[in-house]
C-alpha positions as CSV (number, residue, x, y, z in Angstrom):
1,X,27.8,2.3,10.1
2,X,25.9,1.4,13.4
3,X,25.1,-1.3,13.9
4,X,21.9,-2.9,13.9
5,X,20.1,-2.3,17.9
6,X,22.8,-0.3,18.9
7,X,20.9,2.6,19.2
8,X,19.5,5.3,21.6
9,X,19.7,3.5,24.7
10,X,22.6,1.3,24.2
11,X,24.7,4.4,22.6
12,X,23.8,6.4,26.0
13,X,24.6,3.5,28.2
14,X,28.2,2.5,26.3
15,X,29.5,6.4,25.6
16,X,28.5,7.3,29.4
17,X,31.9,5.1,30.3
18,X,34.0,7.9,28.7
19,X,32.0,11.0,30.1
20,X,28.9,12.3,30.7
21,X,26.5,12.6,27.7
22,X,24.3,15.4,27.0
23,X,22.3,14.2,23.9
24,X,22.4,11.2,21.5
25,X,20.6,12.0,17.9
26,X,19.7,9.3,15.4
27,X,19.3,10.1,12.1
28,X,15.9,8.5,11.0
29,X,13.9,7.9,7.4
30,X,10.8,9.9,7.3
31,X,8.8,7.2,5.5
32,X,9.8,3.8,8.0
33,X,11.7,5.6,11.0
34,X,14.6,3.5,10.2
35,X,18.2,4.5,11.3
36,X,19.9,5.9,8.6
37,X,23.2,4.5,9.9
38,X,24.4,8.2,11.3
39,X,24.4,9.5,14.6
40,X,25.4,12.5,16.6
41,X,26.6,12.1,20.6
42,X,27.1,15.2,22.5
43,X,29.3,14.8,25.2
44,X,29.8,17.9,28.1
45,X,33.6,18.4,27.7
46,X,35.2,19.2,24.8
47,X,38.1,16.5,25.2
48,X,36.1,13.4,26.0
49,X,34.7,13.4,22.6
50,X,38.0,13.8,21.1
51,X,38.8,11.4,22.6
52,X,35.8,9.2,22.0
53,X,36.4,10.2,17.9
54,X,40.1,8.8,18.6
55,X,38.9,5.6,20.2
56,X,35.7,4.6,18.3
57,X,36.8,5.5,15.0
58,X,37.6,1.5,12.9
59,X,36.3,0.1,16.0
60,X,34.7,-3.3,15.1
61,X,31.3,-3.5,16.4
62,X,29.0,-6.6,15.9
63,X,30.3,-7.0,12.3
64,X,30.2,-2.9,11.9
65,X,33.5,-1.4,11.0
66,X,32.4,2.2,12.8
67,X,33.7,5.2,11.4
68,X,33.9,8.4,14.5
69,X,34.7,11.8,13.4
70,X,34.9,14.8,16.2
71,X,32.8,18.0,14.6
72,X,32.4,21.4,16.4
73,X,29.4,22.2,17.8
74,X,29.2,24.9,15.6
75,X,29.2,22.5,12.3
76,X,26.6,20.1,13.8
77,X,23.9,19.4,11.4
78,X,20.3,20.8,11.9
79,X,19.5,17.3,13.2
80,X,20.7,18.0,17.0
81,X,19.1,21.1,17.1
82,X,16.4,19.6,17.0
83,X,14.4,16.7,19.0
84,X,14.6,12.9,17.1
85,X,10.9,13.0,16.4
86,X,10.9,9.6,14.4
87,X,12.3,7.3,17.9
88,X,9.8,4.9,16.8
89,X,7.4,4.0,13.8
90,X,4.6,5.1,15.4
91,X,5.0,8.8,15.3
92,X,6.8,8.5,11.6
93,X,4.5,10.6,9.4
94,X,4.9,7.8,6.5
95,X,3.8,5.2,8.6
96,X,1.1,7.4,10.1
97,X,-0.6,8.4,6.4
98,X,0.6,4.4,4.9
99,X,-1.7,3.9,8.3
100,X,-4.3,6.0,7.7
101,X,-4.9,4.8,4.3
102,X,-5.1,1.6,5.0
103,X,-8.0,2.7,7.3
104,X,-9.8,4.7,5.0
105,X,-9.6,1.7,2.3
106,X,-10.9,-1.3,4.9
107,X,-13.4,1.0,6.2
108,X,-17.0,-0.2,6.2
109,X,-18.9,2.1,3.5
110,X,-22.1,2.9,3.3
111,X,-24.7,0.7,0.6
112,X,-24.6,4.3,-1.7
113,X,-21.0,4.6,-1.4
114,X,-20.4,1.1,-2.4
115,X,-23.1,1.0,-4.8
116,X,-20.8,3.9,-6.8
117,X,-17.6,2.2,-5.7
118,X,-18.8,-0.9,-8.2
119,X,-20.2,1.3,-10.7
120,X,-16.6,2.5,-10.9
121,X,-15.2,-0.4,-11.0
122,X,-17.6,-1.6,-14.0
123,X,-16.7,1.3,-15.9
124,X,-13.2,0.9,-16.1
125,X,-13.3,-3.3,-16.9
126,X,-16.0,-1.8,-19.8
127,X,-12.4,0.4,-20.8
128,X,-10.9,-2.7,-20.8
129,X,-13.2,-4.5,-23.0
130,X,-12.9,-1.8,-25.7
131,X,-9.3,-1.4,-25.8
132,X,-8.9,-5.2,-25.9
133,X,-11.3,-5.1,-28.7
134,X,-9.6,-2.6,-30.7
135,X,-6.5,-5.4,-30.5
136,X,-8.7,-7.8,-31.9
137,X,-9.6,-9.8,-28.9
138,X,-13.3,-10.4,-28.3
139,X,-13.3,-11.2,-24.6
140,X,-16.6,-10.4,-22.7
141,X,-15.5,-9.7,-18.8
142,X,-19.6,-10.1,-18.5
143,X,-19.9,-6.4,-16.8
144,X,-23.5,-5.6,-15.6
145,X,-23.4,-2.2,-17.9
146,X,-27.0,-1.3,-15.7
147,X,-25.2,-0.6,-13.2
148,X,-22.9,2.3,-14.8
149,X,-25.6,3.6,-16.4
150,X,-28.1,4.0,-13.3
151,X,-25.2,6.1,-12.1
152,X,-26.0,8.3,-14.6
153,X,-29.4,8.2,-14.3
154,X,-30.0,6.4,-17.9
155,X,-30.9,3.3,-19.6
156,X,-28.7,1.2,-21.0
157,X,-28.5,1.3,-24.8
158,X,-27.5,-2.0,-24.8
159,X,-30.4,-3.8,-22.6
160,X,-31.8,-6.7,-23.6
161,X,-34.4,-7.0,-20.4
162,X,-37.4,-8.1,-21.7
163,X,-40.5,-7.7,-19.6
164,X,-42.3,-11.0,-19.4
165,X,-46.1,-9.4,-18.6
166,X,-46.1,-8.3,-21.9
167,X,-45.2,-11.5,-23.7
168,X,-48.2,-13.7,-25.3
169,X,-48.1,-17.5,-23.4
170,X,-46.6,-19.2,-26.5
171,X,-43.6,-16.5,-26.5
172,X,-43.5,-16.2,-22.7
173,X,-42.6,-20.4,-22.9
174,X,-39.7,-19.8,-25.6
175,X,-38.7,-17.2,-23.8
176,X,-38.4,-19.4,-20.9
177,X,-36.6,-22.3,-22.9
178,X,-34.1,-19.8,-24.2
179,X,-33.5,-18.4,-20.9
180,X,-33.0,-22.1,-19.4
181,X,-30.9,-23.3,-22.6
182,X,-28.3,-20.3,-21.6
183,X,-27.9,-20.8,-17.8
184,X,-27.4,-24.3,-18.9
185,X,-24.3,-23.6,-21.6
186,X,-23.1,-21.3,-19.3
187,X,-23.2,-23.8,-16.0
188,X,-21.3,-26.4,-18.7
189,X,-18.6,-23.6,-19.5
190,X,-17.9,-22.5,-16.3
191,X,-17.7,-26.3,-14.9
192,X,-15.3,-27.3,-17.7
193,X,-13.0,-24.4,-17.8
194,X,-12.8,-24.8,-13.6
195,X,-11.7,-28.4,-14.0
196,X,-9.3,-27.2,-16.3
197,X,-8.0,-25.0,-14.1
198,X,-8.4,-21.7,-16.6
199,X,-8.7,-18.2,-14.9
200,X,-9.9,-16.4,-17.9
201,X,-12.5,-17.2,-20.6
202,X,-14.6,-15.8,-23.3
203,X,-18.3,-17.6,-23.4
């Protein structure tokens, strides 16, 4: 039970009334480099840290009850044998790889590796579209199914591009009213369901 800031420094500065101190270990988490509430003090003389056990031990500390037990050095946990690597978050190996990754996430890609990074990311909403199917929901997440399947290097069974040069003038200009009759139901749908404040539709 230490407590909170009463740490390396502190513990070297208080326990140094009693005797001198030879080393103060702090037992640390691996992941944040947070004390663990238990620490070792190493004192020169043998009697000084009975009598430090004696003294400290249901001391009242800023709200801390502390609880001081003498050990032989013998007994002492692997911990003081060897140095308190984690003193600070900043050479805590979970906070060094939660760093890293971080990194590596907001890292400016490169236009291929983004270019797969979406086709990715279509493939699995297109997962999501089936399984929600197979429920009986017919919800169209509007995925640009091209994409996936120029990462595979294949057309998409499912295109509906229609290449205008080969379209006579009288089917070119329905072609052309269609197209304009859709961007304007969708431009209603999407202005409507905004206004009514709707995350999620189905057009």
């Amino acid at each position: 039970n230490i407590p909170h800031g009463f740490y390396e420094e502190p513990m070297q500065r208080y326990f140094s009334q009693f005797g001198k101190v030879l080393e103060i270990k702090i037992a640390r988490s691996r992941k944040t480099a947070k004390p663990l509430g238990l620490a070792y003090v190493k004192f020169m003389y043998r009697g000084v840290a009975r009598i430090v056990a004696q003294s400290m031990n249901g001391y009242l500390m800023f709200n801390k009850i502390m609880r001081c037990k003498y050990i032989k050095a013998a007994k002492v946990s692997e911990i003081m044998m060897f140095g308190n690597r984690f003193t600070n978050a900043k050479s805590c190996p979970g906070v060094l790889k939660h760093r890293f990754t971080v990194d590596e996430y907001n890292r400016k890609r490169t236009a291929e590796e983004e270019s797969k990074r979406i086709s990715r990311l279509a493939e699995k909403i297109m997962k999501k579209e089936k399984m929600l199917k197979d429920m009986g929901l017919n919800i169209n997440l509007n995925v640009p199914e091209e994409k996936i399947y120029k990462k595979l290097g294949k057309k998409s069974p499912t295109s509906n591009t229609i290449k205008e040069e080969h379209l006579t003038p009288e089917e070119t200009k329905k072609f052309d009213e269609a197209k304009e009759k859709v961007a304007n139901e969708v431009r209603f749908y999407v202005v409507y369901f905004d206004h009514l404040d709707i995350t999620m539709c189905s057009m």
